[in-house]
C-alpha positions as CSV (number, residue, x, y, z in Angstrom):
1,X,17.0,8.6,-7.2
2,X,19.4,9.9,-9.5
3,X,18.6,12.5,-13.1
4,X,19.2,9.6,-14.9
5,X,17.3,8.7,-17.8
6,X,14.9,5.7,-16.9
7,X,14.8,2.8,-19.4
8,X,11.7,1.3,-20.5
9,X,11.9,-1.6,-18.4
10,X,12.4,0.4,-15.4
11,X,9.3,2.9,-16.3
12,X,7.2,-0.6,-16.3
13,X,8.5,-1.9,-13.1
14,X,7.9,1.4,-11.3
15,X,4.0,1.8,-13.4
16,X,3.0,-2.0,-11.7
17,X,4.4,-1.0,-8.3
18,X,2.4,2.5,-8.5
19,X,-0.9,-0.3,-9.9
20,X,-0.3,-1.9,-6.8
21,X,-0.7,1.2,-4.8
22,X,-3.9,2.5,-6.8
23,X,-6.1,0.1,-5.3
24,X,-7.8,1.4,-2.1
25,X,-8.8,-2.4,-0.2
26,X,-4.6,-2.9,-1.1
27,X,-3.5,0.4,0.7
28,X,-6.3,-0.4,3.5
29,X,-4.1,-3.9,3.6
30,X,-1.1,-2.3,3.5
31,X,-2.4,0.1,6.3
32,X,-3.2,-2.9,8.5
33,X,0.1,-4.8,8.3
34,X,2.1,-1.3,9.9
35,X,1.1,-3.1,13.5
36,X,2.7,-6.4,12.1
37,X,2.6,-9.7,10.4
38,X,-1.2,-10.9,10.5
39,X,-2.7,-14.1,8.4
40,X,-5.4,-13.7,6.0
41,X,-8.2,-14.7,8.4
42,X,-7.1,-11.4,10.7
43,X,-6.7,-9.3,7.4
44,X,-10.4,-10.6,6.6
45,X,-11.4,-9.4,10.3
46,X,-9.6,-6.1,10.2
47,X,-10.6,-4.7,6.3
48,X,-13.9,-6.2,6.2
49,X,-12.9,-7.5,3.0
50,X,-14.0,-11.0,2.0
51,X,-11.5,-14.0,2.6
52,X,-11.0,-14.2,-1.6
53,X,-10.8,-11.0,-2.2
54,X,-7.8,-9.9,0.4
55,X,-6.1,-13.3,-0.9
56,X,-6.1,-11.7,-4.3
57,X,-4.7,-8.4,-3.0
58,X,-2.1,-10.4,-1.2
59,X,-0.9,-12.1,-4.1
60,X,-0.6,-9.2,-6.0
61,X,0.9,-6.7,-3.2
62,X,3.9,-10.2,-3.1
63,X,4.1,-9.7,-6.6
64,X,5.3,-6.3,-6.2
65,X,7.2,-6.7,-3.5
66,X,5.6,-4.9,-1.0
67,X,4.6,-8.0,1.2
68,X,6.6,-10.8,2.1
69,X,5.2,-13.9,3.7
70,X,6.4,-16.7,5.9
71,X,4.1,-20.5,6.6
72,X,4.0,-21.2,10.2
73,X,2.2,-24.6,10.3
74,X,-1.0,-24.7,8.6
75,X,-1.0,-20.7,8.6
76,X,0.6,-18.2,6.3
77,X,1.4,-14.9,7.8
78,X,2.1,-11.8,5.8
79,X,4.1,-8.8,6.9
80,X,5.2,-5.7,5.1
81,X,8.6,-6.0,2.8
82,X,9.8,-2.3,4.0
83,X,8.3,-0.3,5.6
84,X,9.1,2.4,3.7
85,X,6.6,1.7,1.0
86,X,4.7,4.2,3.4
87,X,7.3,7.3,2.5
88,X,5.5,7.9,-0.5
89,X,1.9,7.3,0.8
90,X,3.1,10.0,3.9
91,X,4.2,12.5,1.4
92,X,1.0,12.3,-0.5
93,X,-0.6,12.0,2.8
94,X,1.0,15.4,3.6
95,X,-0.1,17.0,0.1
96,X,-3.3,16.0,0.8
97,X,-3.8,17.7,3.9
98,X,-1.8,21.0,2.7
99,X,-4.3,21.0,-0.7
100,X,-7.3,20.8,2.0
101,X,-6.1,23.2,4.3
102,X,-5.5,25.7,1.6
103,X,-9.0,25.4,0.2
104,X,-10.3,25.5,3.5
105,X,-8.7,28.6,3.9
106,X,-9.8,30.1,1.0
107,X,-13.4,29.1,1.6
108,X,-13.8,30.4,4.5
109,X,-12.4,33.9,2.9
110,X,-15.4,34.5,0.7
C-alpha cells in the first residue's frame, strides 16, 4: 500500500472487510476452507456451528470478498477468494506469539 491519503470510501471498505474478520466462528470458517472448497453441510460438520448460522457467516464473508462460491448440482460449494486473506491473520498470528513469549519471559523472571 502506498502513503497515500485514503478516502472516506476506501476507510469504509477496508472497516467492513476488518468486521468480517472480527468475528471468531468467520475466521474458524475461514480457517476450514485453507484445505479447500467444502459445502455448508461439511462447514457445519467441521465448526460445530449450526447449518443457519455458518450460512449467515457465508453470506457475509461473500460479501466481503473473502469467499467465492460455485453450484455444482443441488450443492453450493464455497472456497476461499485469496488466500492471502491469511497474510494479515499470520502477521497477527506472529504478534501474538511474540507478545506471549515476551510475557512469558518476564514472568518467569520474578
Amino acid at each position: 500500500m502506498t502513503n497515500a491519503k485514503m478516502s472516506a470510501a476506501v476507510i469504509a471498505l477496508v472497516a467492513e472487510r476488518f468486521k468480517a474478520l472480527g468475528e471468531p466462528a468467520r475466521l474458524e470458517i475461514l480457517n476450514c476452507l485453507r484445505a479447500g472448497e467444502m459445502t455448508v453441510s461439511e462447514l457445519v460438520e467441521r465448526t460445530g456451528l449450526g447449518q443457519a448460522n455458518v450460512s449467515k457467516h457465508l453470506q457475509f464473508l461473500y460479501r466481503a470478498e473473502f469467499v467465492k462460491r460455485r453450484k455444482e448440482g443441488v450443492f453450493i460449494y464455497y472456497a476461499l477468494a485469496d488466500k492471502n486473506v491469511f497474510t494479515l491473520c499470520d502477521l497477527m498470528c506472529g504478534r501474538i506469539e511474540r507478545a506471549m513469549a515476551s510475557r512469558q519471559k518476564a514472568l518467569a523472571a520474578r
